[in-house]
Structure formats: structure tokens, C-alpha cells
C-alpha positions as CSV (number, residue, x, y, z in Angstrom):
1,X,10.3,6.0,21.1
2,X,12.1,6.6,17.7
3,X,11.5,8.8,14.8
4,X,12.7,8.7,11.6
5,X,12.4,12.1,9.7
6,X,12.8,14.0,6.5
7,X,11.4,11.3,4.6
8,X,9.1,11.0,1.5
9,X,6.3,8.2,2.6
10,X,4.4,6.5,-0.2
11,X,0.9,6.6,0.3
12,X,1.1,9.4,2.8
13,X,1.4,12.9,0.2
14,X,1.1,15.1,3.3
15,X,3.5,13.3,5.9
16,X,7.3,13.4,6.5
17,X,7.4,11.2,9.6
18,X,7.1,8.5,11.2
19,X,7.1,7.1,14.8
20,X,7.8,3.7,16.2
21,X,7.6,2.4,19.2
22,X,7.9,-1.1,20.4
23,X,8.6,-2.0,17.2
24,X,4.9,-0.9,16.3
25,X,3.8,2.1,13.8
26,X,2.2,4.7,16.7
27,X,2.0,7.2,14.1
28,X,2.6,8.9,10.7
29,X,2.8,12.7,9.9
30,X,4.1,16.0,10.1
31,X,6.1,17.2,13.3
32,X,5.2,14.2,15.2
33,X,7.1,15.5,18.7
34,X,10.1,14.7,20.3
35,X,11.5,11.5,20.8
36,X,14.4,9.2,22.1
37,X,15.9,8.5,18.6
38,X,15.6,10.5,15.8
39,X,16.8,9.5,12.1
40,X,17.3,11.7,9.4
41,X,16.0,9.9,6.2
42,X,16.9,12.9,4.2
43,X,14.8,13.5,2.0
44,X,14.7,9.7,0.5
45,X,11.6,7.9,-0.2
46,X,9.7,5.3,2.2
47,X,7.6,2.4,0.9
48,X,6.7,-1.2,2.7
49,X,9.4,-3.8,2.0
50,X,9.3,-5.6,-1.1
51,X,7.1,-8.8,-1.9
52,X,8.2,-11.6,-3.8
53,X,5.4,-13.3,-4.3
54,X,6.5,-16.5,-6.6
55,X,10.0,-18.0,-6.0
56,X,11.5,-21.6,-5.6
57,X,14.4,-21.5,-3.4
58,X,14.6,-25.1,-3.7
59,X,16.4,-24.5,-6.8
60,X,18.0,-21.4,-6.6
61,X,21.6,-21.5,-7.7
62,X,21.1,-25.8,-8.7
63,X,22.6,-24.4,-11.8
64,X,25.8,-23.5,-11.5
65,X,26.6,-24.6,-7.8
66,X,25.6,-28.0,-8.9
67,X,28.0,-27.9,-12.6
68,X,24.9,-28.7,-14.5
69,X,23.4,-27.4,-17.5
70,X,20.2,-26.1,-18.0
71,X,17.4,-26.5,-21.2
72,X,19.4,-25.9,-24.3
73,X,16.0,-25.5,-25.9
74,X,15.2,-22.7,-23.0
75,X,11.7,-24.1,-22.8
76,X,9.7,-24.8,-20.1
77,X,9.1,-28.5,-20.6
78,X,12.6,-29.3,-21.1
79,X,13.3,-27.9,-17.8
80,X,10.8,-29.9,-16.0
81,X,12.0,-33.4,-17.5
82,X,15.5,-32.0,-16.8
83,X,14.9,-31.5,-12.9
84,X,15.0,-35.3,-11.4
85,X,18.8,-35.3,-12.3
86,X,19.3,-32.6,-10.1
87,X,17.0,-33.8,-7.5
88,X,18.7,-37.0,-7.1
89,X,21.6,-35.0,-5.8
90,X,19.7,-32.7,-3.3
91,X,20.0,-33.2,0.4
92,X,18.5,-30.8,2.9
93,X,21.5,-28.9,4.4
94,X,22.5,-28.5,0.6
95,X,19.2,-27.2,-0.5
96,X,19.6,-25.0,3.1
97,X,22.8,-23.4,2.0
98,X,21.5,-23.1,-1.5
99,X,17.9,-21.7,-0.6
100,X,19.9,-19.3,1.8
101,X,22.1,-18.0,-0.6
102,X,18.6,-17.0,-2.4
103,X,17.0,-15.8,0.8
104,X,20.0,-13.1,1.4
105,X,20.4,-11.9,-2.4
106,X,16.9,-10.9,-1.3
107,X,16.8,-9.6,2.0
108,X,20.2,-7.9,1.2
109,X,18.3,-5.7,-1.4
110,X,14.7,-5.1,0.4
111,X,12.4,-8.1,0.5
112,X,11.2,-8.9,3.8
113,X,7.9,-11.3,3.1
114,X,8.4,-14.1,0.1
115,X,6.4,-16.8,-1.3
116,X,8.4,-19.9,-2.3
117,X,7.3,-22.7,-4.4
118,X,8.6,-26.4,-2.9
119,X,8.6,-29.5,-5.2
120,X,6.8,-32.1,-3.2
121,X,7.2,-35.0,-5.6
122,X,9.6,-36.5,-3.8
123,X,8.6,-38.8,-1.6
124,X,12.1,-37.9,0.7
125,X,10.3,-34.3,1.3
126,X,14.2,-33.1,1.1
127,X,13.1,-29.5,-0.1
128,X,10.3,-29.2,2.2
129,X,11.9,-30.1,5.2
130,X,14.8,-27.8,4.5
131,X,12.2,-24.9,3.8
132,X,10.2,-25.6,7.1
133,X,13.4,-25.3,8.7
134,X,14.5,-21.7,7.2
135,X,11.2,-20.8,8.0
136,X,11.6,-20.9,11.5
137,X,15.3,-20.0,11.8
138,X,15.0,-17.1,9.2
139,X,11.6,-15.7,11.2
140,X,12.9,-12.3,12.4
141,X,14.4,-11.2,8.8
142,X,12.3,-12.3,6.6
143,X,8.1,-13.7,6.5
144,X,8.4,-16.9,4.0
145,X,5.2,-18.9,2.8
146,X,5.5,-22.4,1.4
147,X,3.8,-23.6,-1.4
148,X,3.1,-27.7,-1.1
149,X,4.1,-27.3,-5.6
150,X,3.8,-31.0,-7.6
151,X,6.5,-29.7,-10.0
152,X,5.7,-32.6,-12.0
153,X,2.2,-33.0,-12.2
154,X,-0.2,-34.8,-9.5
155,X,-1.0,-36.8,-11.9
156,X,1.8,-37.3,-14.4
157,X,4.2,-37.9,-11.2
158,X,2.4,-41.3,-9.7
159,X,1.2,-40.6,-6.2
160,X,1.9,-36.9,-6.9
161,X,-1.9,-35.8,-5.1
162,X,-1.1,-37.5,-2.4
163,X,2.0,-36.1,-1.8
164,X,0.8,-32.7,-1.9
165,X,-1.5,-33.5,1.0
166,X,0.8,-34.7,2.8
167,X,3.2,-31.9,2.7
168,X,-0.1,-29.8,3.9
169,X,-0.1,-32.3,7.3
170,X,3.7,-31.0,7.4
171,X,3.0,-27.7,7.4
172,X,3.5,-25.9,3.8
173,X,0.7,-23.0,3.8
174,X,-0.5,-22.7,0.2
175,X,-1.8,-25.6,-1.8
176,X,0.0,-25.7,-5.5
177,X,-0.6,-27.5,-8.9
178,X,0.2,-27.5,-12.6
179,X,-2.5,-28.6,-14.7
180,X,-0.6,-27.7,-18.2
181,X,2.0,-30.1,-17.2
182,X,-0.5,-33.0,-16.8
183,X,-0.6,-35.5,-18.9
184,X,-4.2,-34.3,-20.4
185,X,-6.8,-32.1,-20.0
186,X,-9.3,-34.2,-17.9
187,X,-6.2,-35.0,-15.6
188,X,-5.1,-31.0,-15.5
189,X,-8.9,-30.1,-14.4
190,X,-8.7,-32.7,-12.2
191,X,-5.5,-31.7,-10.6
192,X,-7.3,-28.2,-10.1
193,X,-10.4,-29.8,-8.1
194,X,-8.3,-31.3,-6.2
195,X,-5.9,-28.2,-5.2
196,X,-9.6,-26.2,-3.8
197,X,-10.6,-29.3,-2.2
198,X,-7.4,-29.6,-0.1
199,X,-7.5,-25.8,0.5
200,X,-10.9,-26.2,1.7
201,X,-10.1,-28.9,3.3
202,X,-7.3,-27.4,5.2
203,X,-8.1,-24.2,5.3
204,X,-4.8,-23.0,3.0
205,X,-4.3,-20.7,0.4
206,X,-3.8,-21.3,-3.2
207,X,-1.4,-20.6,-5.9
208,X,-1.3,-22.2,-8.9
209,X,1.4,-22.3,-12.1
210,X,-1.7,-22.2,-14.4
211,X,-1.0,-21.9,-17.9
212,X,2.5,-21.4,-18.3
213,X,2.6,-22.0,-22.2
214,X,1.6,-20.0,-24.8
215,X,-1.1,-22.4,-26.2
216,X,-4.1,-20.2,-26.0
217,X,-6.6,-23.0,-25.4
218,X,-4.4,-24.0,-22.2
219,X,-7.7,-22.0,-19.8
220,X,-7.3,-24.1,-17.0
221,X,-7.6,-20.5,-14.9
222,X,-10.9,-20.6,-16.1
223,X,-12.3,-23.5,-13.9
224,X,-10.0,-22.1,-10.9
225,X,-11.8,-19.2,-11.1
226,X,-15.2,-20.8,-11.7
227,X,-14.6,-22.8,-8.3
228,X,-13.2,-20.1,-6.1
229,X,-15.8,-18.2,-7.1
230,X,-18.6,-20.3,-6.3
231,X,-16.6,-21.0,-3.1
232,X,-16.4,-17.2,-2.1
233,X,-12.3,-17.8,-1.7
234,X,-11.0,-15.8,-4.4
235,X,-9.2,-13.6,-2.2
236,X,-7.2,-16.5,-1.0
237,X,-6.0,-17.9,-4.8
238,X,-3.5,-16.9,-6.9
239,X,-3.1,-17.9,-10.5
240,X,0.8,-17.7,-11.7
241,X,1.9,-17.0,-15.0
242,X,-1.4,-17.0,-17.1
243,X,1.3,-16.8,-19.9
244,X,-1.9,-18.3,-22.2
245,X,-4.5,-15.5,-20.9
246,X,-1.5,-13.3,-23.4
247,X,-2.2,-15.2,-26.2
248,X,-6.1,-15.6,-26.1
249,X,-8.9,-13.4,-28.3
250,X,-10.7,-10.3,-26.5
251,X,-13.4,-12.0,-27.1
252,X,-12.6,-14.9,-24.1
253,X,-10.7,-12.4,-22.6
254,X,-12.9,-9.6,-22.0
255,X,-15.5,-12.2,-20.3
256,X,-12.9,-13.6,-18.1
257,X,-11.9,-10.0,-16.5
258,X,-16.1,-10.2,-15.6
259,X,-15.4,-13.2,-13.7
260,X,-11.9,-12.7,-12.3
261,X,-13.3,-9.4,-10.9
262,X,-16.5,-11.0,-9.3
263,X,-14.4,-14.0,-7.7
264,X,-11.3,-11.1,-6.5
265,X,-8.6,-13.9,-7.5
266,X,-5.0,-12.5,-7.2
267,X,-2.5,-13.1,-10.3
268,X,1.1,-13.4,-10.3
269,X,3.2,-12.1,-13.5
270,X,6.8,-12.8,-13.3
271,X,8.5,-10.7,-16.2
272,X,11.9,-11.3,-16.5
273,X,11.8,-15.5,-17.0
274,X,8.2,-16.0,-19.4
275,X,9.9,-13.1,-21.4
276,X,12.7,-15.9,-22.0
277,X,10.7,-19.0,-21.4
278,X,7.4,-18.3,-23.6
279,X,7.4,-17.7,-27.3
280,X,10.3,-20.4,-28.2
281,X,8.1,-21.8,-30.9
282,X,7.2,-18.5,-32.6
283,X,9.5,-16.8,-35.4
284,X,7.9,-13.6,-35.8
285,X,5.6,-11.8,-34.3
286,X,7.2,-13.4,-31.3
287,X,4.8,-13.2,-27.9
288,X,6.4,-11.7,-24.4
289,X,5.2,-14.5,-22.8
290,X,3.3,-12.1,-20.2
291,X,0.3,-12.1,-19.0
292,X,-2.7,-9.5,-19.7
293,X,-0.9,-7.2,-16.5
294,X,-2.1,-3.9,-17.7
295,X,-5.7,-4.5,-18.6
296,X,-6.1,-5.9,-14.9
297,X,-4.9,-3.1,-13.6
298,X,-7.5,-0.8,-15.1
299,X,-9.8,-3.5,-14.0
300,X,-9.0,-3.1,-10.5
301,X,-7.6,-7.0,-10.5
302,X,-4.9,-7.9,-8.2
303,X,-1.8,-8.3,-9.8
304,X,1.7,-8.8,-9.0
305,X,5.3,-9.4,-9.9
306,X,7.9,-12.0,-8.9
307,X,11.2,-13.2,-9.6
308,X,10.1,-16.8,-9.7
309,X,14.0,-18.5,-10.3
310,X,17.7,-17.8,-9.6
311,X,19.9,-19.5,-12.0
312,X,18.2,-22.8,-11.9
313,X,16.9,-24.9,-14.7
314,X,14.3,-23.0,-16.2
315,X,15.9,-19.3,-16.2
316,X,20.3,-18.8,-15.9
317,X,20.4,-15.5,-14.5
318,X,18.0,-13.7,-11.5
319,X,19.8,-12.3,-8.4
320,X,16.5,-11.2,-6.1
321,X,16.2,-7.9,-7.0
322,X,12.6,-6.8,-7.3
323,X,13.5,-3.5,-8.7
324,X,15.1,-5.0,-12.1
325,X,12.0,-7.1,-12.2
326,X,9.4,-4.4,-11.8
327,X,11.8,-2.3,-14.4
328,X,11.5,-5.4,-17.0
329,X,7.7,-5.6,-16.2
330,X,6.7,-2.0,-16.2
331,X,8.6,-1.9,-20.3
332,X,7.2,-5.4,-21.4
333,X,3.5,-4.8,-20.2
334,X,3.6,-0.8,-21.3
335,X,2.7,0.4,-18.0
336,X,4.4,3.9,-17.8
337,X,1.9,6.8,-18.4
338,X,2.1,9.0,-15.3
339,X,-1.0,7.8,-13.5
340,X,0.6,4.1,-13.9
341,X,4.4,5.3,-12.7
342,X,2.5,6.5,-9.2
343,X,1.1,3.1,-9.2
344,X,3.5,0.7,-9.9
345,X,5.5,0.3,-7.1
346,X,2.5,-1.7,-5.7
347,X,3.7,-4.7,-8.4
348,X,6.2,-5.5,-5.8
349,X,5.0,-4.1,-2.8
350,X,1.1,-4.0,-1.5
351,X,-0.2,-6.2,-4.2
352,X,2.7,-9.1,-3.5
353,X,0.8,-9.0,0.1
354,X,-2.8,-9.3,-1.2
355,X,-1.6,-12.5,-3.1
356,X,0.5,-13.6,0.4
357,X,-3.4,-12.7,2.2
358,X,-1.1,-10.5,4.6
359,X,-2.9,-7.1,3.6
360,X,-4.4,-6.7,7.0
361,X,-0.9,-6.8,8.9
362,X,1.2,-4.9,5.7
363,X,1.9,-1.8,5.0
364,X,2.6,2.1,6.5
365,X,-0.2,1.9,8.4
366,X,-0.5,2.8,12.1
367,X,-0.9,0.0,14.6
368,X,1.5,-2.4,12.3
369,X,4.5,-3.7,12.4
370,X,7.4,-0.6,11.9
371,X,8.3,-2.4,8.1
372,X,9.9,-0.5,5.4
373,X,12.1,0.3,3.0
374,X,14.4,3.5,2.1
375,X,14.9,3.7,-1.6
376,X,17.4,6.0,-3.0
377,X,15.7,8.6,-4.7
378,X,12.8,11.1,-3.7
379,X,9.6,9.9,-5.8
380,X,8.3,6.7,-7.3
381,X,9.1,8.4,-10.8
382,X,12.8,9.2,-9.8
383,X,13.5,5.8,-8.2
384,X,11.7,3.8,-11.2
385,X,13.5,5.6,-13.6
386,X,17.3,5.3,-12.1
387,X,16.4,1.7,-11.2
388,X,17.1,3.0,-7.6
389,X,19.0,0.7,-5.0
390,X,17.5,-0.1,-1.3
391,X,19.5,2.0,1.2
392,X,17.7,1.2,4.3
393,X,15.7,-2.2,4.9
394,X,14.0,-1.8,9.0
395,X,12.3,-4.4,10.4
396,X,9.8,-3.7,13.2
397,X,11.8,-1.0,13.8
398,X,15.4,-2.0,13.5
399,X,18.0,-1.7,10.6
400,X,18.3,-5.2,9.3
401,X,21.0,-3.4,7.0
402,X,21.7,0.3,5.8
403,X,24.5,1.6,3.2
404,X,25.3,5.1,2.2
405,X,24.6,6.4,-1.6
406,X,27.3,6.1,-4.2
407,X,29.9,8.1,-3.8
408,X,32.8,9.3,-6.0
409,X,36.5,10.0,-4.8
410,X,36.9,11.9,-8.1
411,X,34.2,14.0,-9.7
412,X,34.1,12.9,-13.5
413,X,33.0,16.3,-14.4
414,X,35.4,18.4,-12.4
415,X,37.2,20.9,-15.0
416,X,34.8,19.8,-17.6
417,X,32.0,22.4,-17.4
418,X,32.3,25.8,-17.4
């Protein structure tokens, strides 16, 4: 039996404990009893690991480990045309160091369950196979979904359904698309009847780069939503990006968070890359490229935020860590009132997990898996505000790593006050 101590527990306002055994959550409270091992957390809050929800370590670090350059324009669709060049140099132990470089910038700074993103046209499967791989190698440290993604198009890439489907058979758990990238809008809808029928068929979950540009009639999230819905498996889609739902009228808008709330649909936000990607056209007023975060959160829609790249392609910097995204997020969607600061450490923690469809084995809770994080700092205010840095990541129990807090040999104030 351990115990680890002297700890502030999100979620838990009256509890300063918790106990573990087998790896297991037994319990969570005050003066819990004795037990073999006990660990002084002092003082320091406690919340599940991080969730990123939206990555693709397939091309993590393809920027500058490869010597290539990425869009000069920054957009999106300059990246996309840009990627076969690098593709034709991928092989799958390089995309395996690569992806693993990605993997440990993340573990190494609290993320224990990620959603990646694989580019399945390419009829080689070279990213896939090095993902299923990791998967299985990378098991105790880290949960990793894979997304079956057409990065460019089903439809616009020939043969690009069918190999989608067949990296299902393979084993990738989440069916992807990208009906803006298509090469119209009967072919984008298309794509998206064909990404629920394969879940359906397959019984996998969706997530979808749906309207990644800022062109406000780009409402392909619309007929996701309308199908989901009237097949009761909202809970098990995702809609990325919605950079479009930023740009629409109240009007539309106001309508959809009706729907989206009746068909429960997840959506994934990822700050830090459509603040540079979107609004590359516009002078000024220039958009954020974000979608409509804060109005589903007083909705009560499932929302998250993700990294989405590593110095790749599409976006030059990114290094994993979920609190610098949440910090971009929280300022570019004007989520910081107090009642929202209590809140949103969920955008990279229990909301991640509803999009992943892990809810029901995430989380402090007793009877799961003994999974969490020690932040440096003693509130969510106070580790928001100073950006704080992981100091503990356990997994089922177990340090995977643990530093100490900053300190200084010198005190830069000593002889300075009086």
C-alpha cells in the first residue's frame, strides 16, 4: 500500500490524500491510515495526466531533422502540397526515432494518453506501421490512439478512401478525413459519409480536421453533426479545428450549439498553430483562427485543446507542452474570469479524455488506474498564472519521472530589501 500526502487534489476540495494499491486508486481523502510508503507531495497540486488530444507524430521534427523548409506563405494549403517531398524520404525506423522524439518532449512534461493523427495516403503505410509499433512498445508510459488521417483528401489523393479502410483492417482506432481539402464540396460531404460509415462499420471513433480555413461557408461540421446525431454516436466524434465555426454569423451559429449539444459531439481547438495558420489572407481586423471555445463551454459542449504539430510543415515551433498551449488558448479565447480559471485545466486534462472516449477509465477516481500529475504550484489559479512546470508524472502508481522545484545558489534579493 502507498500514500502520497500533503497534496492539493483537483476535483476533491476536501481531500489531501490519496491511496494506491496495486497500482489501483483504493481511495481518496483525509487521514487515509497508515501505509507501507508514504510520499510527501507538499503541499503541490494533483490533477489527472495531461491529454493531447490532436497530434501527428508522423511529422514531428520533419522540419528541421529533415533540412527542409516549411510554407513561406505559413498557410495551410501550402503545407499540404508541400508534404509528399518529405514523405518520399520517410522510412519507418526514421519516422520511429522522429515520432519518439515527440512522444518523450511529451511524456517528459506530463502527458500520459495522446491522440495522433497518421497520414494513410501512402500506399507504403510507412507512418502507420511505425505508429502501430510505438504503440505497443511505448504501452506502459504512455496510452496512444491512431487516427487512419487522408492528409490529402480521400478523394483529391486517388484511392485515398480506400486506404483509409485499410489502415482500419491494420488497426488505427479512429476514422479521419478532411473535407475542406477535397477537391469540392460534393466530394468533402462525400468524404464525411464515408468517414461514419467506416466507423459504423468498424465500430471506431471519429475525428475529423473539419474546417480548418477561415472561409465561413466551409460547414462541413454541419452534416458530421447531422449524421452522428441521427446515429446516436456523437459521443464517439470529434470535430478538429472548426477554425470556420470562428468566422460564421450568430445567426448559424447559435443554431448549431442546438444541435451540437443534442448530438454531444466532442471538438478539438488547438491554439497555438490556427493562431498562426488562419487569418493569412486578412489585413485587418485579422481573425485568431480559433474556434467558438468559450461559448461551448457555457453550453456545456465538450471541448478541448491540443498541440497538433512539432516543427513540421505546417507550424516551426511546438515542443509538447500542454501547459503553454492551454496558456495561449485560455488568452486567445478570453477564458479567465474566476469561475473559468477553476475550469480550465479540463482543456488539457478530463475533456482531452471525453474526445479519446476514455472517461470511464480517467481520472482521480477510486477503482482507476493510480494516474496523475504534480504541478508546481498549490491551485489551478497559481499554476495557470506562473505557467507551472510538471514535477511529478506517476503512472499506475509509479514515478515515470520526478524533479525538484527551481532552485537558486544565490538569492537575487539577498541585501536588497530591507
Amino acid at each position: 500500500m502507498k500514500k502520497f500526502t500533503n497534496a492539493v487534489i483537483y476535483g476533491h476540495k476536501d481531500a489531501n490524500e490519496i491511496l494506491v494499491e496495486n497500482g489501483v486508486i483504493k481511495a481518496i481523502g483525509k487521514d487515509l491510515g497508515p501505509a507501507d510508503e508514504v510520499i510527501d507531495l507538499e503541499g503541490k497540486l494533483v490533477t489527472a495526466p495531461y491529454v493531447d488530444p490532436h497530434l501527428h507524430l508522423d511529422y514531428v521534427y520533419t522540419l528541421s531533422e529533415l533540412g527542409k523548409e516549411g510554407a513561406g506563405s505559413g498557410t495551410l494549403f501550402e503545407a499540404i502540397e508541400m508534404w509528399p517531398k518529405f514523405k518520399e524520404t520517410l522510412t519507418v525506423e526514421g519516422v520511429k526515432t522522429l515520432a519518439l522524439k515527440g512522444i518523450m518532449d511529451e511524456v517528459s512534461q506530463g502527458v500520459q494518453y495522446i491522440r495522433t493523427h497518421i497520414d494513410v495516403t501512402d500506399p507504403k503505410f510507412t507512418g502507420l506501421k511505425a505508429m502501430l509499433e510505438l504503440r505497443e512498445e511505448l504501452k506502459d508510459i504512455v496510452d496512444i490512439q491512431i487516427v487512419s488521417f487522408p492528409q490529402q483528401g480521400m478523394y483529391t489523393y486517388k484511392g485515398g478512401r480506400d486506404l483509409v479502410e485499410e489502415a482500419l483492417k491494420m488497426g488505427a482506432d479512429v476514422v479521419g478525413g478532411i473535407p475542406h481539402y477535397e477537391p469540392a464540396r460534393e466530394f468533402g460531404e462525400k468524404s464525411v459519409h464515408d468517414i461514419v460509415e467506416l466507423a459504423l462499420k468498424y465500430n471506431k471513433l471519429i475525428d475529423v480536421h473539419c474546417d480548418e480555413t477561415d472561409d465561413p461557408h466551409s460547414r462541413f461540421v454541419e452534416l458530421l453533426n447531422a449524421l452522428v446525431l441521427m446515429e446516436d454516436y456523437g459521443e464517439k466524434t470529434t470535430a478538429s479545428h472548426t477554425c470556420s465555426f470562428g468566422s460564421a454569423d450568430d445567426s448559424y451559429a447559435y443554431r448549431m450549439f442546438d444541435l451540437f449539444k443534442k448530438s454531444r459531439m466532442n471538438f478539438i481547438s488547438c491554439p497555438t498553430e490556427n493562431a498562426y495558420l488562419q487569418g493569412r489572407q486578412d489585413t485587418y481586423p485579422k481573425r485568431r483562427g480559433l474556434t467558438r471555445v468559450k461559448e461551448f463551454m457555457e453550453y456545456g459542449i465538450n471541448v478541448a485543446f491540443a498541440q497538433d504539430s512539432i516543427n513540421d510543415p505546417w507550424y516551426p515551433m511546438g515542443n509538447g507542452n500542454m501547459m503553454n498551449i492551454l496558456d495561449n488558448g485560455i488568452h486567445l479565447a478570453q477564458i479567465m474570469s474566476p469561475a473559468e480559471i477553476d475550469k480550465d485545466l479540463d482543456l488539457i486534462t478530463y475533456n482531452g479524455a471525453r474526445c479519446l472516449n476514455i472517461q470511464d477509465r480517467y481520472g482521480l477516481d477510486v477503482g482507476k488506474d493510480a494516474n496523475f500529475i504534480v504541478l508546481n504550484g498549490d491551485s489551478p489559479f497559481d499554476v495557470i498564472r506562473n505557467r507551472a512546470n510538471v514535477l511529478a508524472s506517476v503512472r499506475k502508481g509509479e514515478y515515470l519521472f520526478k524533479q525538484k522545484p527551481v532552485e537558486y545558489e544565490v538569492n537575487v534579493l539577498k541585501g536588497r530589501l530591507i
